[in-house]
TISETI-173345 format. One record per residue (C-alpha): chain; x, y, z. Coordinates in pm, whole numbers, plus 50000, padded with zeros to 5 digits. Example, Ala and Ser with C-alpha at 12.3 -4.5 7.8 and 13.67 -1.06 7.14 Angstrom:
<node kette="A" px="51230" py="49550" pz="50780"/>
<node kette="A" px="51367" py="49894" pz="50714"/>
END
This chain:
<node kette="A" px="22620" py="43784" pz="16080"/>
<node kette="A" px="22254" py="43787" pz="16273"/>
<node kette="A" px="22171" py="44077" pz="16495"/>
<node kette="A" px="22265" py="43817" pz="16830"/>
<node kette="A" px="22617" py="43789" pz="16648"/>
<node kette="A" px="22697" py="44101" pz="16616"/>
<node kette="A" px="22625" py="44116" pz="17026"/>
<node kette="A" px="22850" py="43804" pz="17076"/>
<node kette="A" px="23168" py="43971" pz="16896"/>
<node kette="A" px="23116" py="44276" pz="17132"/>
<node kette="A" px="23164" py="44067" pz="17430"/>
<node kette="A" px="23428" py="43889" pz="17279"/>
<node kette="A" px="23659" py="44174" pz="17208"/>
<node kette="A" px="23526" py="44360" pz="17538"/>
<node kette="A" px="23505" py="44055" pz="17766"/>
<node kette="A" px="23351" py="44126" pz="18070"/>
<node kette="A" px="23453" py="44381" pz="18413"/>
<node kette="A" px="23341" py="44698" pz="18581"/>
<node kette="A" px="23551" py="44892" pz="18261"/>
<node kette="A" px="23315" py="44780" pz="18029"/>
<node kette="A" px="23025" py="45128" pz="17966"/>
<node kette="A" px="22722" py="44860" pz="17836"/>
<node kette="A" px="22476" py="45166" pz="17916"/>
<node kette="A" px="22715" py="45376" pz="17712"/>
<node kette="A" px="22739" py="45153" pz="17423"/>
<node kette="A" px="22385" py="45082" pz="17400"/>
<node kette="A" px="22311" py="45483" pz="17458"/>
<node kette="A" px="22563" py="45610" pz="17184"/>
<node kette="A" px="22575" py="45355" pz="16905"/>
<node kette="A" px="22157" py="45160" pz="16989"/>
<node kette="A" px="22282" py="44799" pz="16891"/>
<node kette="A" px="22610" py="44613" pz="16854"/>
<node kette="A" px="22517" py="44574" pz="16529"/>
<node kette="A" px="22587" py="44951" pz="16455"/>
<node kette="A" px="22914" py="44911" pz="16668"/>
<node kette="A" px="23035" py="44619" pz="16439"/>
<node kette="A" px="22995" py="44864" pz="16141"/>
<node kette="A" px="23079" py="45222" pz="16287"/>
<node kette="A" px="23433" py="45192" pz="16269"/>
<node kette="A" px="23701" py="45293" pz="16447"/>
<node kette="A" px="23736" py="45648" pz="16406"/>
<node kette="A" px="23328" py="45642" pz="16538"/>
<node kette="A" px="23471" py="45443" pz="16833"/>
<node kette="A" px="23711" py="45727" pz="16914"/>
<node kette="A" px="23466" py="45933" pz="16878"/>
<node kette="A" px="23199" py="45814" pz="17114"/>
<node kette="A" px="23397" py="45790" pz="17418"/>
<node kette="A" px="23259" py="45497" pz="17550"/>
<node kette="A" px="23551" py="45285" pz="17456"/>
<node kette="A" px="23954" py="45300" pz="17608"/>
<node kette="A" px="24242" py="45268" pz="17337"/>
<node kette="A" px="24278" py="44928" pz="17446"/>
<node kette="A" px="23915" py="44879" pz="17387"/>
<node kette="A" px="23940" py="44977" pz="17043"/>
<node kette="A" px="24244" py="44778" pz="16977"/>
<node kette="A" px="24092" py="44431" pz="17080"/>
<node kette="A" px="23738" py="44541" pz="16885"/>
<node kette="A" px="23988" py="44581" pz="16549"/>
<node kette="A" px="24184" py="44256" pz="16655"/>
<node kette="A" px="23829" py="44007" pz="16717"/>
<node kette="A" px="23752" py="43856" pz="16390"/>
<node kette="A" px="23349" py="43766" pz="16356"/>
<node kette="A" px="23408" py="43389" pz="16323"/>
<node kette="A" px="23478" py="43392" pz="16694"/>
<node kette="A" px="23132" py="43497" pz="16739"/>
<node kette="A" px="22993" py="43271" pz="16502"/>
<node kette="A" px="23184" py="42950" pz="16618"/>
<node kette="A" px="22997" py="42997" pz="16948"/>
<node kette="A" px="22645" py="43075" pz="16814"/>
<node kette="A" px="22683" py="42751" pz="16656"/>
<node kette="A" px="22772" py="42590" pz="16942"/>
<node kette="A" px="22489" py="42732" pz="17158"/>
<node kette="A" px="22234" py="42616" pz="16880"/>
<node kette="A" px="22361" py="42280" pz="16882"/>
<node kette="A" px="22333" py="42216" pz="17246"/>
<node kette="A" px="21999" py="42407" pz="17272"/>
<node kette="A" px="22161" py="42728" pz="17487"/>
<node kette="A" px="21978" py="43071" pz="17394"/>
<node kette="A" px="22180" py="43358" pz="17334"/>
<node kette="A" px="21985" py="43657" pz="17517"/>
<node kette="A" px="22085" py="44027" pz="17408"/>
<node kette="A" px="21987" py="44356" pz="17542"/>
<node kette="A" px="21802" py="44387" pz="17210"/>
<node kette="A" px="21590" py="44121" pz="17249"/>
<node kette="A" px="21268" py="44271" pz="17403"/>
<node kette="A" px="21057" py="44041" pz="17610"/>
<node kette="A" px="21363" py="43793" pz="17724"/>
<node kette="A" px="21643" py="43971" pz="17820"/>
<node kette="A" px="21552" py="44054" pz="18217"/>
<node kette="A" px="21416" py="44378" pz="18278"/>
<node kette="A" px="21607" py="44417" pz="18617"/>
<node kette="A" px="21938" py="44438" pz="18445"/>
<node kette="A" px="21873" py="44737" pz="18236"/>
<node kette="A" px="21923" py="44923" pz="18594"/>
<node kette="A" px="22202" py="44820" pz="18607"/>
<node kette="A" px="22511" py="45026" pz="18421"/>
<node kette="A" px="22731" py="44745" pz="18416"/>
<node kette="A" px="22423" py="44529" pz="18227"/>
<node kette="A" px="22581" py="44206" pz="18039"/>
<node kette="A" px="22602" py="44265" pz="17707"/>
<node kette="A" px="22465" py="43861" pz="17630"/>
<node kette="A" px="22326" py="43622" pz="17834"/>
<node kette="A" px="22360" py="43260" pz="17790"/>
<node kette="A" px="22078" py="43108" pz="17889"/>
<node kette="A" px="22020" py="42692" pz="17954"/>
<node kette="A" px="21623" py="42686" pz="18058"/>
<node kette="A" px="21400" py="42994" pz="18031"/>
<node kette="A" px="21406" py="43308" pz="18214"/>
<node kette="A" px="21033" py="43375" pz="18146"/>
<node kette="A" px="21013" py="43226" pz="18518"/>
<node kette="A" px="21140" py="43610" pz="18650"/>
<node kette="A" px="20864" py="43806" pz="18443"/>
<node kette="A" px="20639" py="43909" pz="18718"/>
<node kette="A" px="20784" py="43790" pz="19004"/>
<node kette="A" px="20930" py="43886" pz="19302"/>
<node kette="A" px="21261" py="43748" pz="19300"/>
<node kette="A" px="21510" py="43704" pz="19614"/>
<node kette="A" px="21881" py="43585" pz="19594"/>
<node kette="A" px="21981" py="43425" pz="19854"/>
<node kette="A" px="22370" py="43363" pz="19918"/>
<node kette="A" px="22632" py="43243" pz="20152"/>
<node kette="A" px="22902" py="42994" pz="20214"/>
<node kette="A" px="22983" py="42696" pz="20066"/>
<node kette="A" px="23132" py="42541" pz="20349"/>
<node kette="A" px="22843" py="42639" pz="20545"/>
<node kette="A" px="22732" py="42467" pz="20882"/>
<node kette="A" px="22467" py="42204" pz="20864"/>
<node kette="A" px="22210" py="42476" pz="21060"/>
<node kette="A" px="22288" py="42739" pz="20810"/>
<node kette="A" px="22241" py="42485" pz="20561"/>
<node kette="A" px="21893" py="42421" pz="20692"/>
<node kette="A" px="21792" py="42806" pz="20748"/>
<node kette="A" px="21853" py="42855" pz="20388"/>
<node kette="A" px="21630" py="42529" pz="20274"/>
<node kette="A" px="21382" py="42658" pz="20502"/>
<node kette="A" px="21350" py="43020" pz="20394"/>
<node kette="A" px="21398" py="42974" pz="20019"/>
<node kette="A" px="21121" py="42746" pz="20093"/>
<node kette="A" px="20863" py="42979" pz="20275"/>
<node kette="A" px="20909" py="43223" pz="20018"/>
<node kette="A" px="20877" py="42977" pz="19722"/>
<node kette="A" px="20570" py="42865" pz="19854"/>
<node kette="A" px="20445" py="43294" pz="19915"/>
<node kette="A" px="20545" py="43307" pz="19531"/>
<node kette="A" px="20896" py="43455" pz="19529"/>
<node kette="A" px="21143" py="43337" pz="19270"/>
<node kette="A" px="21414" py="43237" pz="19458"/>
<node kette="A" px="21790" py="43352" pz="19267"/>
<node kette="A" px="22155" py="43192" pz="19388"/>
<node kette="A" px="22481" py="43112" pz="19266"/>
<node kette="A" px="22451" py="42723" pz="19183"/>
<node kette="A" px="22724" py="42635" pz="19441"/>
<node kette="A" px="22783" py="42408" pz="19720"/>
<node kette="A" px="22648" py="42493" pz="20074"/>
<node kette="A" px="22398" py="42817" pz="20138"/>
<node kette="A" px="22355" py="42832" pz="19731"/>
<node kette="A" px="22217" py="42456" pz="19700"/>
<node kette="A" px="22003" py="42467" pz="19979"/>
<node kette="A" px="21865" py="42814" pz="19853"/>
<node kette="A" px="21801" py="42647" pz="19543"/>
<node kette="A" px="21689" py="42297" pz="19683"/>
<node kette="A" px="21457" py="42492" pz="19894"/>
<node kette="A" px="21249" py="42636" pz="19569"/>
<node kette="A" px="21255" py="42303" pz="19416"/>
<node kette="A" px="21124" py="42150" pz="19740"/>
<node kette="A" px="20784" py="42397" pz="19661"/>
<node kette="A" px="20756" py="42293" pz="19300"/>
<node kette="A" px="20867" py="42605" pz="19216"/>
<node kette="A" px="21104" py="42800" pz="18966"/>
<node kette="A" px="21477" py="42920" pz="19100"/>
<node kette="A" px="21765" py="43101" pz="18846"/>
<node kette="A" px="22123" py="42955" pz="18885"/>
<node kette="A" px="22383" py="43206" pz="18772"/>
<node kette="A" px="22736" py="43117" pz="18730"/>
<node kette="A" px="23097" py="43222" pz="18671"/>
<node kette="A" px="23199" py="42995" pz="18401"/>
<node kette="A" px="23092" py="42909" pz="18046"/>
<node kette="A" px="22832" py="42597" pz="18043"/>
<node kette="A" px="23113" py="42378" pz="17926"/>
<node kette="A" px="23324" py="42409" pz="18180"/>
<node kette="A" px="23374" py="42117" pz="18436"/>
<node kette="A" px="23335" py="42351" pz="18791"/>
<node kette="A" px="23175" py="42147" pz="19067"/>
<node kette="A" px="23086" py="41816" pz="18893"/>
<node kette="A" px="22944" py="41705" pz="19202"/>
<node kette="A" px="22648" py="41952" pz="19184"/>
<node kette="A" px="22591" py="41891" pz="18823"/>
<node kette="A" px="22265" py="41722" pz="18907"/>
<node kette="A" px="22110" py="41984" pz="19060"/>
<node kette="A" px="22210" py="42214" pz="18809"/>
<node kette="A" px="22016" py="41988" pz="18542"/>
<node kette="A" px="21704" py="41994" pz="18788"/>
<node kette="A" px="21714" py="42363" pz="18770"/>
<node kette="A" px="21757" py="42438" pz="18473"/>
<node kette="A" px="21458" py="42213" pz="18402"/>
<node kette="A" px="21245" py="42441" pz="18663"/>
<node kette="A" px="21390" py="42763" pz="18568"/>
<node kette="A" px="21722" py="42878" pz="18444"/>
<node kette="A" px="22111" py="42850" pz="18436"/>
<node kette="A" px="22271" py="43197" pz="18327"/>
<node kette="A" px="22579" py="43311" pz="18280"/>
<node kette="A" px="22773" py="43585" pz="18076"/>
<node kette="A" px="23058" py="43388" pz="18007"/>
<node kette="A" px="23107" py="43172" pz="17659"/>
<node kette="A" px="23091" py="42817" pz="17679"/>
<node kette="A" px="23424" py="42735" pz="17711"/>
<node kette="A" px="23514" py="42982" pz="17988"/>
<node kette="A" px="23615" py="42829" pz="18275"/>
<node kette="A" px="23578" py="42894" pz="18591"/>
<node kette="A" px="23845" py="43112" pz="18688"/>
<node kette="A" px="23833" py="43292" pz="19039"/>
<node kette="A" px="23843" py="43670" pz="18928"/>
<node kette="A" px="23504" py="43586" pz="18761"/>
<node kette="A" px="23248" py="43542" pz="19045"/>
<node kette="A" px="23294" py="43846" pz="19220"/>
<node kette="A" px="23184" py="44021" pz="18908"/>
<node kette="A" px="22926" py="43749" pz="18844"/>
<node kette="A" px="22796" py="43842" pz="19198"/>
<node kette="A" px="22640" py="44149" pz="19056"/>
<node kette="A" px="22389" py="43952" pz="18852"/>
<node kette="A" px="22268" py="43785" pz="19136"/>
<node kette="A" px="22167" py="44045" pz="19296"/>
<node kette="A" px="22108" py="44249" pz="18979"/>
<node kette="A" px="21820" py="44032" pz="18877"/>
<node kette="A" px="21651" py="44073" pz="19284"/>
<node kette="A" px="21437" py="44272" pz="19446"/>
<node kette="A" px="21660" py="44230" pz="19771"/>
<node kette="A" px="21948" py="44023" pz="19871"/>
<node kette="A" px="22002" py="43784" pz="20150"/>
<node kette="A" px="22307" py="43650" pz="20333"/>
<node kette="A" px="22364" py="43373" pz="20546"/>
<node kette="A" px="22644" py="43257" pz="20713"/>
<node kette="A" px="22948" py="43446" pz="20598"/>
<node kette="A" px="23295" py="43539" pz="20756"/>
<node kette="A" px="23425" py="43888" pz="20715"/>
<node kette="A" px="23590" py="43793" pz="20388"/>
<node kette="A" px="23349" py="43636" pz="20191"/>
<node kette="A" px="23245" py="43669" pz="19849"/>
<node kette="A" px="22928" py="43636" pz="19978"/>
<node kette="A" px="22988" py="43999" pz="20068"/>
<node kette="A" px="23016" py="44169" pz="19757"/>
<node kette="A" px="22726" py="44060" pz="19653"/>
<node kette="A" px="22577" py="44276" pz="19893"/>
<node kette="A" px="22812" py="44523" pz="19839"/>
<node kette="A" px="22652" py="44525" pz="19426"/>
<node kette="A" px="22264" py="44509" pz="19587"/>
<node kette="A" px="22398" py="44828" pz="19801"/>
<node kette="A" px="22540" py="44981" pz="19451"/>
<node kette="A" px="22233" py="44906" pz="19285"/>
<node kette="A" px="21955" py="45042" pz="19490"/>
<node kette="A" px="21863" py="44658" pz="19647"/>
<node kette="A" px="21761" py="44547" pz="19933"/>
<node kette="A" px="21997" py="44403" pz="20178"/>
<node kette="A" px="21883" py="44138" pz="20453"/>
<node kette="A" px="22084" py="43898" pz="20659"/>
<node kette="A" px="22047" py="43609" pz="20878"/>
<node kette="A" px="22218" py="43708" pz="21244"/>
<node kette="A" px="22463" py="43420" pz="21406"/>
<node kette="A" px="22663" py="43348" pz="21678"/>
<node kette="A" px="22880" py="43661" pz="21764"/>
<node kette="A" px="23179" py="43483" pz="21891"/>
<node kette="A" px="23220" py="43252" pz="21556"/>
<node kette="A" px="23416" py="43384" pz="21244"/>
<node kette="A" px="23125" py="43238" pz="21039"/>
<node kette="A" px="22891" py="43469" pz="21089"/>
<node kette="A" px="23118" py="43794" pz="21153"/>
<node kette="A" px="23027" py="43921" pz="20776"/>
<node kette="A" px="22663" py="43845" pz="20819"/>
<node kette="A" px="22639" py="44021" pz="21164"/>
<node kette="A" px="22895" py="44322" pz="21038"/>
<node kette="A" px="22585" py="44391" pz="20795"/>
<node kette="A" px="22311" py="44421" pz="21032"/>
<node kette="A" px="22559" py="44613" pz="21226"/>
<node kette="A" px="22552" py="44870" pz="20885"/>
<node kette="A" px="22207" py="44869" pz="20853"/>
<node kette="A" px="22107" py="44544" pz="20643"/>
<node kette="A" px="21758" py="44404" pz="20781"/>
<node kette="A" px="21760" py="44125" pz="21034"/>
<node kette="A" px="21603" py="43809" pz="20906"/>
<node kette="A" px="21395" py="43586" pz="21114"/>
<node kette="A" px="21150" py="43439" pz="20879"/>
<node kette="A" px="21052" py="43470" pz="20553"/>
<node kette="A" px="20791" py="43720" pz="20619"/>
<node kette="A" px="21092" py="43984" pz="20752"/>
<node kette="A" px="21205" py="43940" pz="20388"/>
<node kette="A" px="20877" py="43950" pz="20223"/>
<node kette="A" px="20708" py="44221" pz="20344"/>
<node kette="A" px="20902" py="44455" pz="20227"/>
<node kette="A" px="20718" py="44361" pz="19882"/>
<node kette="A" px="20354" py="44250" pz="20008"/>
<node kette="A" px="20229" py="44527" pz="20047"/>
<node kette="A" px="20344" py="44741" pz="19731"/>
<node kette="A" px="20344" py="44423" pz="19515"/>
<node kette="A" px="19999" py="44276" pz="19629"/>
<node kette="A" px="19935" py="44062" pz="19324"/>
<node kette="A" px="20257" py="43949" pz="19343"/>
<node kette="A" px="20264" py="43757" pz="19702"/>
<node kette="A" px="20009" py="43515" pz="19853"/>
<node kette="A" px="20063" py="43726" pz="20203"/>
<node kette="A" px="19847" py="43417" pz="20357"/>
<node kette="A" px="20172" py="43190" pz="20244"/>
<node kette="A" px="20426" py="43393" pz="20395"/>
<node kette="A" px="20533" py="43214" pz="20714"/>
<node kette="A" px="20530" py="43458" pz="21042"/>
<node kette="A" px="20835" py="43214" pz="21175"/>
<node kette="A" px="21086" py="43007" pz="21052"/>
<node kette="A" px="20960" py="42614" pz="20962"/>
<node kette="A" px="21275" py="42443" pz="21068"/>
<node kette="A" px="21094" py="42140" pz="21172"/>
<node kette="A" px="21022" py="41991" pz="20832"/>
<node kette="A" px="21404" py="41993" pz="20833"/>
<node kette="A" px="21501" py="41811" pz="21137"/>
<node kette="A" px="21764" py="41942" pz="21367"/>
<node kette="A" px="22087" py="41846" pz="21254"/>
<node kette="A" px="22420" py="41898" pz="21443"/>
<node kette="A" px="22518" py="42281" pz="21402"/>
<node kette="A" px="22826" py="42394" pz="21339"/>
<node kette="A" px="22897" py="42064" pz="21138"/>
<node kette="A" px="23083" py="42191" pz="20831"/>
<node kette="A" px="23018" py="42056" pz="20458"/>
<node kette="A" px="23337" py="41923" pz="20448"/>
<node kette="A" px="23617" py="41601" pz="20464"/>
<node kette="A" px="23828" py="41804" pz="20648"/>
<node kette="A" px="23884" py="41699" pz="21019"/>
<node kette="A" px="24104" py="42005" pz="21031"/>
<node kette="A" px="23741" py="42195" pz="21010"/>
<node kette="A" px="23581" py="41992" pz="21288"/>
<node kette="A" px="23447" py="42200" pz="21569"/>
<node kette="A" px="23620" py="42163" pz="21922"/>
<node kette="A" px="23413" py="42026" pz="22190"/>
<node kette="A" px="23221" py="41792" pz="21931"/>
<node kette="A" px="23174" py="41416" pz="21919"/>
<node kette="A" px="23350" py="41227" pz="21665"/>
<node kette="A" px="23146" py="40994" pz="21471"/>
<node kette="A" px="23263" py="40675" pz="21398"/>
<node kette="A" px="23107" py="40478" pz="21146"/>
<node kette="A" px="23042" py="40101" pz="21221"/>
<node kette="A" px="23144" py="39852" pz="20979"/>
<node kette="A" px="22928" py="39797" pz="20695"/>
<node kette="A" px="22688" py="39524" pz="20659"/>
<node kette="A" px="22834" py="39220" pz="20430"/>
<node kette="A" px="22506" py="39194" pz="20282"/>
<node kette="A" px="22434" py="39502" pz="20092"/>
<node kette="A" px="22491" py="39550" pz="19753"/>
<node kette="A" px="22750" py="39801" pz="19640"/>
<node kette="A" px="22566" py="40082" pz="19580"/>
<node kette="A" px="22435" py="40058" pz="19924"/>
<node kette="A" px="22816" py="40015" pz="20085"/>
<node kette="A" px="22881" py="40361" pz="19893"/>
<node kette="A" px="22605" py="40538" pz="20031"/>
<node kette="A" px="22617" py="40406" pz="20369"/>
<node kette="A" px="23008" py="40487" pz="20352"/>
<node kette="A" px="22900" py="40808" pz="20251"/>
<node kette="A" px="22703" py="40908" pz="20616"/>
<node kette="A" px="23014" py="41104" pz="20811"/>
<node kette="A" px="22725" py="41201" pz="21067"/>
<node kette="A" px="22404" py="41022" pz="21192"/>
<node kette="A" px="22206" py="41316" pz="20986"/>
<node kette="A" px="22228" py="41378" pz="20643"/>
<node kette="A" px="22079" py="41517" pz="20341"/>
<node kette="A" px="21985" py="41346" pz="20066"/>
<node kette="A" px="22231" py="41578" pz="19784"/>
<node kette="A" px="22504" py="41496" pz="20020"/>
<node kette="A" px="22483" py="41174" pz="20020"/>
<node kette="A" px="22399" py="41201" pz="19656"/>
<node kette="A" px="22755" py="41389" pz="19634"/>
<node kette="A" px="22987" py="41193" pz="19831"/>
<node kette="A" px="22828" py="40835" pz="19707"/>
<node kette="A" px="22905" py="40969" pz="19344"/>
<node kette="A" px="22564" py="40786" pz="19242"/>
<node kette="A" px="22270" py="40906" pz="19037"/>
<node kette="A" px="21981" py="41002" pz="19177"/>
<node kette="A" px="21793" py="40675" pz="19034"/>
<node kette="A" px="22064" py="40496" pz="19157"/>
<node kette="A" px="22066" py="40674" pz="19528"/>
<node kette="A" px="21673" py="40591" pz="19580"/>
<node kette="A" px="21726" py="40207" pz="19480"/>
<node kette="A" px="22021" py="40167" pz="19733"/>
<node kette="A" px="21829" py="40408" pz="20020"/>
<node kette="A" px="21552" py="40222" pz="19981"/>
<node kette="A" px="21726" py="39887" pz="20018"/>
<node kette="A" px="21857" py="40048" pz="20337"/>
<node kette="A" px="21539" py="40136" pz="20492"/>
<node kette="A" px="21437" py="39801" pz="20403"/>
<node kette="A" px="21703" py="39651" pz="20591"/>
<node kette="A" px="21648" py="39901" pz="20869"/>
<node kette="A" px="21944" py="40081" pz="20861"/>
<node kette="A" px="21795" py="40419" pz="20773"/>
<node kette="A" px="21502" py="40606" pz="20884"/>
<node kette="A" px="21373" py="40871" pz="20609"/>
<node kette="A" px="21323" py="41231" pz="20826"/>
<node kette="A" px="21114" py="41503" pz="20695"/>
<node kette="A" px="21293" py="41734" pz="20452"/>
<node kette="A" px="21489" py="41468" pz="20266"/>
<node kette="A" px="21720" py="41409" pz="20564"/>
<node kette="A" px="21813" py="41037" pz="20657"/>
<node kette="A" px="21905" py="40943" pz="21009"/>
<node kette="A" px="22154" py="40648" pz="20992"/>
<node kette="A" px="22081" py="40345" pz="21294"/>
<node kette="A" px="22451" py="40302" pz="21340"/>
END
């Protein structure tokens, strides 16, 4: 076996969780390589590894690992080691708890020298949390941050989106192998960013995405930031230990305040509450880095107040969701008027698709099911038609 291998049977046999003493390993034996061919009586030895440990390291045969180096050639996926000096992300070495691989779709050489900020929250977040995160991901894309999130629906998108809307680079991590089938819908955006940037993740390929992995995931969010920040999230949310790992790990905490009567925002507002930075604008993010990181930051970029009007103002407290369970009280229902007999069908689907007079373009993206080529031919044929009026920050405003 090659050196990245030998790294790919250790997590194998160790898997992944807080149990696992990566700063140990690496400390004690210098490589997996030396691990692979210490033997068990060294394993006992070194006390970085539990009995159960050293049973499933004497039970994992090395054609597991080589199966999915294979694999990971074939489809063009790098395999990123602790060992490998120049691409495996000098923030994680901090960290005691450091992956042992990374699998990496894109290239991670868009973190080396950059300030980078995760950004997190819910993913059935409101359409004005939606738009905060869009808006700040985008002030401190365009100051020259990188901008890091989870790759899901909701606060994660629009952090992303928000990057991508500067031209600039933004780091996806996930919770499941790259095989796995987790959130189709947002597969699209996942292929943009990994285009302009990175998808990583510690799991396999064929992981999937099982729930008890993204609260551990979490910690590589905010393991490869300078400072995390939260918006939008109720007193349980994952969204929360992700802070909880920036607090473990020396980061900086920030989050975006919200109504103090709503559930929504009771986890956000219990932070600043326990000493997390209030965020306002980018630059109440930023400038804890300006200044000590001058070549880092164009401080000229970094917006005093939030932009929100490149975004529209959309409904708030308009959830990302089907559900009329999760419709607010007090709010207008919108009815859609019957579609026009004239449009062609991709058209019907997207103008089926508007479930409020405002919406994005990667939700109607989502709910039409089309591709994006496919999306611009049948908005365009709207706005042709004058059913739709484009709105800055790729919202459309439907003339029902």
């Amino acid at each position: 076996m090659n050196d990245k291998k030998y790294w790919v049977w250790l997590q194998c046999a160790l898997g992944t969780g807080d149990n696992i003493k990566a700063d140990g390993i690496i400390s004690y034996f210098g490589n997996a390589k030396s691990v692979y061919f210490a033997g068990e009586q060294e394993w006992k030895i070194s006390g970085v590894f539990t009995p159960a440990q050293i049973k499933k390291l004497l039970n994992t045969k090395p054609d597991v690992a080589e199966k999915i180096v294979k694999q990971c050639a074939l489809k063009g996926w790098k395999i990123v080691t602790p060992e490998d000096e120049g691409e495996y992300p000098s923030m994680l070495f901090k960290l005691p708890n450091l992956p042992l691989v990374l699998y990496v779709d894109g290239d991670l050489d868009c973190l080396k020298n950059r300030i980078t900020v995760a950004i997190v929250g819910s993913r059935d977040a409101t359409r004005n949390s939606v738009c905060i995160a869009r808006a700040l991901s985008s002030s401190m894309a365009k100051a020259g941050a990188v901008i890091v999130s989870g790759g899901a629906l909701g606060i994660d998108s629009a952090a992303h989106n928000g990057a991508l809307d500067e031209n600039s680079k933004t780091v996806a991590v996930l919770g499941c192998g790259f095989n796995s089938n987790y959130l189709v819908s947002n597969r699209e955006l996942r292929s943009v960013i990994k285009d302009n940037g990175a998808l990583v993740t510690e799991y396999p390929p064929d992981t999937e995405a099982l729930g008890r992995n993204f609260p551990y995931r979490n910690r590589l969010i905010s393991g490869l930031a300078y400072g995390v920040v939260v918006i939008e999230a109720g007193e349980r949310s994952g969204s929360l230990s992700t802070a909880r790992w920036a607090v473990e790990q020396g980061r900086d905490v920030f989050a975006v305040p919200g109504d103090i009567t709503s559930g929504l925002h009771a986890g956000t507002n219990r932070l600043i509450h326990d000493g997390a930075k209030t965020v306002l604008s980018a630059m109440d993010v930023l400038e804890e880095y300006a200044n000590i990181y001058p070549e880092l930051l164009d401080y000229e970029k970094i917006d005093k107040k939030l932009k929100m009007k490149t975004y529209a103002d959309p409904p708030t407290h308009k959830p990302l969701t089907d559900n009329p369970e999760k419709q607010e009280k007090g709010e207008a229902k919108f009815i859609l008027s019957p579609e026009p007999a004239l449009l062609s069908e991709s058209a019907k689907l997207v103008y089926r698709a508007f479930d409020t007079q405002l919406m994005q373009a990667e939700e109607l993206i989502m709910k039409s099911k089309l591709s994006t080529v496919d999306f611009m031919s049948a908005i365009t044929e709207m706005e042709i038609l004058g059913l739709v009026e484009p709105m800055p920050g790729k919202i459309y405003k439907l003339k029902n």
